[in-house]
N, C-alpha and C positions, 0 to 999 in steps of 0.2 A: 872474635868468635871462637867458638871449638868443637868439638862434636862429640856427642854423647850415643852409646850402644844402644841400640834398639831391638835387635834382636840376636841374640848368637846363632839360630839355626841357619840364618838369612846373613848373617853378618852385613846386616842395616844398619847405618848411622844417621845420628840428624843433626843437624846443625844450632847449635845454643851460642846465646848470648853470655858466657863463661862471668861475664864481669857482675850481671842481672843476677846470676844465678849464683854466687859466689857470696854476694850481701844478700841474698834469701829477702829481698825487701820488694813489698808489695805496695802500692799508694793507695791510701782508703779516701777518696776524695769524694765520696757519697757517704749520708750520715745514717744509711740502713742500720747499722749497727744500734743503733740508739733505741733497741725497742723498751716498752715502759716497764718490765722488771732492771733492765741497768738503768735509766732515770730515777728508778727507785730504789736501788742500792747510792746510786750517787749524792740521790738529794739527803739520804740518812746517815753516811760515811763519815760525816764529821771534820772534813776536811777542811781545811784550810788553803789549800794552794792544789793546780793542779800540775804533777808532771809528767813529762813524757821521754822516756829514757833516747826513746828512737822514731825522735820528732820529724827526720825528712822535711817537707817541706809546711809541715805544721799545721795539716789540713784537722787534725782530730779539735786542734784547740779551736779551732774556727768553725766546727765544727758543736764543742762544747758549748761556747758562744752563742750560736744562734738557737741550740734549747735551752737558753737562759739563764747558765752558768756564769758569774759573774765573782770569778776567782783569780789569785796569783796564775801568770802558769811559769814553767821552766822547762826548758827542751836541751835536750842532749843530744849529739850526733856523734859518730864517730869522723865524718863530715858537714862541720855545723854551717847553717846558713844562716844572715842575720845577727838575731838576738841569740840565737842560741849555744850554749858553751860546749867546748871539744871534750867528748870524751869516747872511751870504748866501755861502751854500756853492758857487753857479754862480759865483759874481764871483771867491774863491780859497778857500782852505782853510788854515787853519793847518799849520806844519811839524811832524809825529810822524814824527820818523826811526826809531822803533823798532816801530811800528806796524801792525796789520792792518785798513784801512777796510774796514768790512761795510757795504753801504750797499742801498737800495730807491732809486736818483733818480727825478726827476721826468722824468718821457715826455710829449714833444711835439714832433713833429717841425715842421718853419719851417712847412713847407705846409699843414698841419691848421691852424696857430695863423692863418695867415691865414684861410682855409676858415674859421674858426669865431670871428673877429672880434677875436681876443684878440693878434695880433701887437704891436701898439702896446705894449705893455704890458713886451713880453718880447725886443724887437729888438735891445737889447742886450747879450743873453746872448747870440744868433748873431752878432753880429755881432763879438764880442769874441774867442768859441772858434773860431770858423772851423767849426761843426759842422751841421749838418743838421737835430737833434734835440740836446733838452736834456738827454736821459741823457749823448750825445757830449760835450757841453761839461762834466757831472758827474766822469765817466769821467778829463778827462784834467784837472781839479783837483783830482781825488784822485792820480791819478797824480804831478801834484808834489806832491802832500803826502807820500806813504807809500813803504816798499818795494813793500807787499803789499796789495792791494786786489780784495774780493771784490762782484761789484757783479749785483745780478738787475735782467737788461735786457732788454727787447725780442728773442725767440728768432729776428726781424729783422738784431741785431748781426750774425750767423753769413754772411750777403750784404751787409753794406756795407761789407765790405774797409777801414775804418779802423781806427785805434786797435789792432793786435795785436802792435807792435812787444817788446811785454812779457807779451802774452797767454801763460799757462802749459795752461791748458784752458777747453776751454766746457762747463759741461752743461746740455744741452734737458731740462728739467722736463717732465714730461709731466702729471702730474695742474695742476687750477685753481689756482693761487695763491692769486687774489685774489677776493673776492668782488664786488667794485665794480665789474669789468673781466672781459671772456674773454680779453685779452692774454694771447699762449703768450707766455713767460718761459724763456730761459735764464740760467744762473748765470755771468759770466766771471770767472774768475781770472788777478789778473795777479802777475808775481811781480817782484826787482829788474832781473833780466837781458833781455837781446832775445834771441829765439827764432826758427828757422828753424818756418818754415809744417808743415814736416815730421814736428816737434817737438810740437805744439802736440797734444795731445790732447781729441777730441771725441766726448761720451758724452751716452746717452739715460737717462737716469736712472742707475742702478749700471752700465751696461753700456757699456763703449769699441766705439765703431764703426769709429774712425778717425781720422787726422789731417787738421788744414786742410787740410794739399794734399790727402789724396783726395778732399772734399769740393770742394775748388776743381775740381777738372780734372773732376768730374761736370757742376757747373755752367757749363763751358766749352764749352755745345754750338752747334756748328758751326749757320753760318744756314742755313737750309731754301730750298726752291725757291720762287723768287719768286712762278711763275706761281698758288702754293695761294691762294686768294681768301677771307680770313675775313669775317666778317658779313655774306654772301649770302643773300639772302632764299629764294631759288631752289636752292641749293647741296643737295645729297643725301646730304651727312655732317653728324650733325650728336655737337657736340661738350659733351659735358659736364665743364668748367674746373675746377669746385670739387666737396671732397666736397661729399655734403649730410649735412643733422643728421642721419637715418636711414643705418645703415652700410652698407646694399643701394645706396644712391645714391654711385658711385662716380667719379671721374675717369676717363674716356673717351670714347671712338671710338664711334658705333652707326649705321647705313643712317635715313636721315630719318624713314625709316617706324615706326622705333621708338623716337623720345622723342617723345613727345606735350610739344608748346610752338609757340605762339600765332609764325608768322613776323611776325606786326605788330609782335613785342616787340624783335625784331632791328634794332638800330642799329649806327651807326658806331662808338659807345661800348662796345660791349657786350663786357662781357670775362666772363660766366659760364659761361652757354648762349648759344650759335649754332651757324649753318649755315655751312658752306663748303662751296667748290666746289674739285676736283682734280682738272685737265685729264688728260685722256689714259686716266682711267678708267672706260667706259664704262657695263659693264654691272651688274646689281644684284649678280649674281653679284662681280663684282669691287669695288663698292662694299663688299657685306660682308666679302671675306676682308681688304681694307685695313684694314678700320677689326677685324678679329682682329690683325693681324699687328702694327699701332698697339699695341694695347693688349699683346698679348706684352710688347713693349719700354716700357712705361712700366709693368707688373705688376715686369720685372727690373731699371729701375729705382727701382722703391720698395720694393727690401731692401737690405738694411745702411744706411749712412749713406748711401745714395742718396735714401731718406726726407727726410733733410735737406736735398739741395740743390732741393725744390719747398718755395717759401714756404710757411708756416702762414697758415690761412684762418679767424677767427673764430671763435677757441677748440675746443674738443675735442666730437666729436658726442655722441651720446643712450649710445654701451657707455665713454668715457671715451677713447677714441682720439680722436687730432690731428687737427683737418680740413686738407687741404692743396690748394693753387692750381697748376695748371697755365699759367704764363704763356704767349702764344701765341707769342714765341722758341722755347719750350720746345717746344710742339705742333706748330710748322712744322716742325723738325727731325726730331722724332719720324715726320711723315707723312713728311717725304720718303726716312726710312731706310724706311720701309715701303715705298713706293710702289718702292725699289729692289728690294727684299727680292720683292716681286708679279712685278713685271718678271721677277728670275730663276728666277721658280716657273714665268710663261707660256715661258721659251725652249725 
């Protein structure tokens, strides 16, 4: 075991499984994943055999099997079991030019591995892939291995703008995956050719919502008025970031008066719940119609694949829906279309 920082103001720790957390490996023993845009990249892939760089204990292929896959497979471990042969699948991958990699990699991004003491260990996979996280360095040693590489990552990949030069589609999973983890999971497909952003189709389980680029240009929002003040202890809006586990607890806008929360709890850190202050609007009257007019535009951005361009927050709440994060880029923007939007209602 070892214990990882939790908070520095508090100097909390918590106790982690150092070894679990070290191989970044998750077990996908459910075949949620399998929704019918990947059955229909896979059934058109053209493969010949299926492999799995970071086979574990082989549930994907058992998995591929019972929706009626009836392929070679070949599994790699860096601890094999079985049939499967030894290798270290972050360092390279053998060459299957006819091939479809199905793969679960190992998740951990550099900064957690630091955060939770286990860097040393693992420095040379980032430092070799040029990646951030060690599904990125998975991702593109499958990529030289394979034409076609089908990989369930972090529903995170969908904002880190790497690796899509081959990307065919993403789908956001929406049910649990894993049992070990609340990691939201999307499935990406890549296929041989490079693809325009345009190209690239992005679905929430059976359902297409849209392509990268509309995705991208949602998440391309303009920066907000400087003068909005977050973490005010004093501030008269106060803002709730994340869903919460209960679906009544939603991301928004409310008059301070109504969320009941401790301002002692308000730091400079605080990225959940807090107060802010926004100059120029006076009265309570006008505090509440902003923080209506906020929420309007963030209700119309969270339909269609505008759901997607706010990060997943800690797995799915208590009815099976995605919790999602309001980054404060995102919020500042948001207030100051409102505060425009108020402004032309007073003239």
């Amino acid at each position: 075991m070892g214990r990882m920082l939790i908070s520095r103001d508090t100097a909390r720790y918590a106790e982690i499984d150092a070894a679990k957390v070290r191989s970044g490996r998750f077990l996908t023993r459910r075949g949620d994943w399998l929704a019918e845009p990947v059955l229909e990249f896979l059934r058109t892939c053209g493969a010949t055999e299926f492999v799995d760089p970071f086979a574990g204990e082989g549930h994907l292929f058992t998995q591929l099997a019972a929706a009626g896959f009836d392929l070679p497979t070949v599994g790699y471990d860096i601890a094999p079991e079985g049939a499967q042969v030894a290798n270290d699948s972050l360092r390279s991958i053998p060459a299957h030019p006819t091939a479809a990699i199905v793969t679960n990699p190992p998740y951990l991004a550099r900064h957690s591995a630091s955060r939770k003491g286990v860097l040393r260990g693992l420095r040379r996979y980032y430092t070799a892939g040029g990646h951030a996280d060690l599904y990125q360095v998975a991702i593109r040693r499958a990529l030289d291995s394979a034409p076609c590489v089908i990989a369930i990552v972090p529903e995170t990949f969908l904002h880190a703008n790497v690796l899509r030069e081959r990307l065919t589609r993403a789908v956001v999973i929406g049910a649990q995956v894993f049992d070990d983890t609340t990691t939201p999971v999307c499935v990406a497909c890549f296929g041989p050719d490079p693809r325009d952003l345009a190209d690239i189709d992005v679905f929430l389980d059976d359902h297409r919502l849209g392509s990268m680029a509309d995705l991208d240009a949602l998440r391309r929002v303009a920066y907000g008025d400087a003068d909005i003040r977050f973490n005010a202890a004093t501030g008269r809006i106060a803002l709730q970031a994340v869903d919460g586990v209960t679906p009544g607890l939603r991301i928004g806008f409310l008059p301070r008066s109504k969320r009941d929360y401790d301002a002692a709890g308000i730091k400079h850190s605080s990225r959940l719940v807090t107060f802010l202050d926004v100059p120029g609007v006076k009265s309570s009257a006008q505090v509440a119609r902003l923080c209506e007019l906020a929420n309007d535009r963030i209700a119309t951005l969270r339909t269609g694949i505008g759901e997607l361009a706010l990060s997943p927050f800690k797995g799915n709440d208590n009815t099976g829906a995605r919790r999602r994060r309001l980054d404060y880029r995102q919020a500042r923007a948001v207030l100051s279309q409102a505060r425009l939007d108020l402004a032309l209602e007073d003239d």
